[in-house]
C-alpha positions in Angstrom: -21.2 -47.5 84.0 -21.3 -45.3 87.0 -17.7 -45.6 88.0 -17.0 -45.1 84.7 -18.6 -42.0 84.9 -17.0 -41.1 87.9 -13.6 -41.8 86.7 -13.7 -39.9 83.7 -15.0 -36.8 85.4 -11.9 -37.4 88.3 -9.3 -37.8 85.0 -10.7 -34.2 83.8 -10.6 -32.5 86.9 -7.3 -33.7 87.7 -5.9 -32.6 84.1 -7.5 -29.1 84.1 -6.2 -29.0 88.1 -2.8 -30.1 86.9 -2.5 -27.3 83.9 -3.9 -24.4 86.3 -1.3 -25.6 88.8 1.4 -25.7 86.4 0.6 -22.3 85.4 0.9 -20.4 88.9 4.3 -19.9 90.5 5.4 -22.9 93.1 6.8 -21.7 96.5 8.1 -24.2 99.7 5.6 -24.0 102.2 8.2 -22.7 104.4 8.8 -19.9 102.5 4.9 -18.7 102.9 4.5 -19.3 106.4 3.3 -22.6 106.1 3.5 -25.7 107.9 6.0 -28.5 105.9 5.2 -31.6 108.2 0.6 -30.4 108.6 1.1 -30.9 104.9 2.5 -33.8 105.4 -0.5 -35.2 107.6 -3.1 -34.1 104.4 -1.3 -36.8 102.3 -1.5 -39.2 104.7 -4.7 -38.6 105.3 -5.8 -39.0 101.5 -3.9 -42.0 101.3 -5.4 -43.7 104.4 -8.8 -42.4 103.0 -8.3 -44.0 99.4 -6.3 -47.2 101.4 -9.7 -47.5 103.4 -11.7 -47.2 100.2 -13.5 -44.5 101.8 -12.8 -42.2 98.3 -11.5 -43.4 95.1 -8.9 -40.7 95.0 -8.7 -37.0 94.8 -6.4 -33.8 94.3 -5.1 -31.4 96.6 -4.0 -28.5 95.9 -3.2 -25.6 98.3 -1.9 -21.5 97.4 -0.6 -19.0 99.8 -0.2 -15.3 98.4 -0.7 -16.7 94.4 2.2 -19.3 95.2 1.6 -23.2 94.2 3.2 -24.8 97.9 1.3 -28.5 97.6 -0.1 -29.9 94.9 -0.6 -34.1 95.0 -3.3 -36.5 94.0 -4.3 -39.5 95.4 -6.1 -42.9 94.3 -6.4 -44.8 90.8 -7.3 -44.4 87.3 -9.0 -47.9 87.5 -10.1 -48.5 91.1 -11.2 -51.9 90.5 -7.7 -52.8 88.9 -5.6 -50.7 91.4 -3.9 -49.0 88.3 
């Protein structure tokens, strides 16, 4: 019961996360002064992390002056069936 638990409350956050997102403008990283390819090494970080089973999954999402630059998340709905 306590995954299930811990699923559910991962599917909200990543819904409400996802609609905040959608709502704020989207800019490249580039454009913002960010780093394209240190983003690049956050995803594969998460996926080694949720490859390792060291989390079950997670969202990441990072702004620079009010602008939406990375936004991805990581794991599964059902950890035990990989879906």
């Amino acid at each position: 019961m306590h995954t299930t638990a811990r699923l559910f409350s991962t599917l909200i956050l990543f819904i409400t996360a996802h609609v905040h997102a959608a709502e704020l403008p989207t800019a490249t990283p580039s454009s913002v002064g960010m780093s394209p390819s240190k983003l690049a090494e956050v995803s594969q970080l998460m996926n080694q992390q949720v490859d390792d089973e060291k989390i079950a999954g997670g969202i990441v999402a990072v702004a620079k002056n009010g602008k939406v630059v990375f936004f991805e998340a990581y794991g599964n709905r059902d950890v035990e069936g990989k879906k």
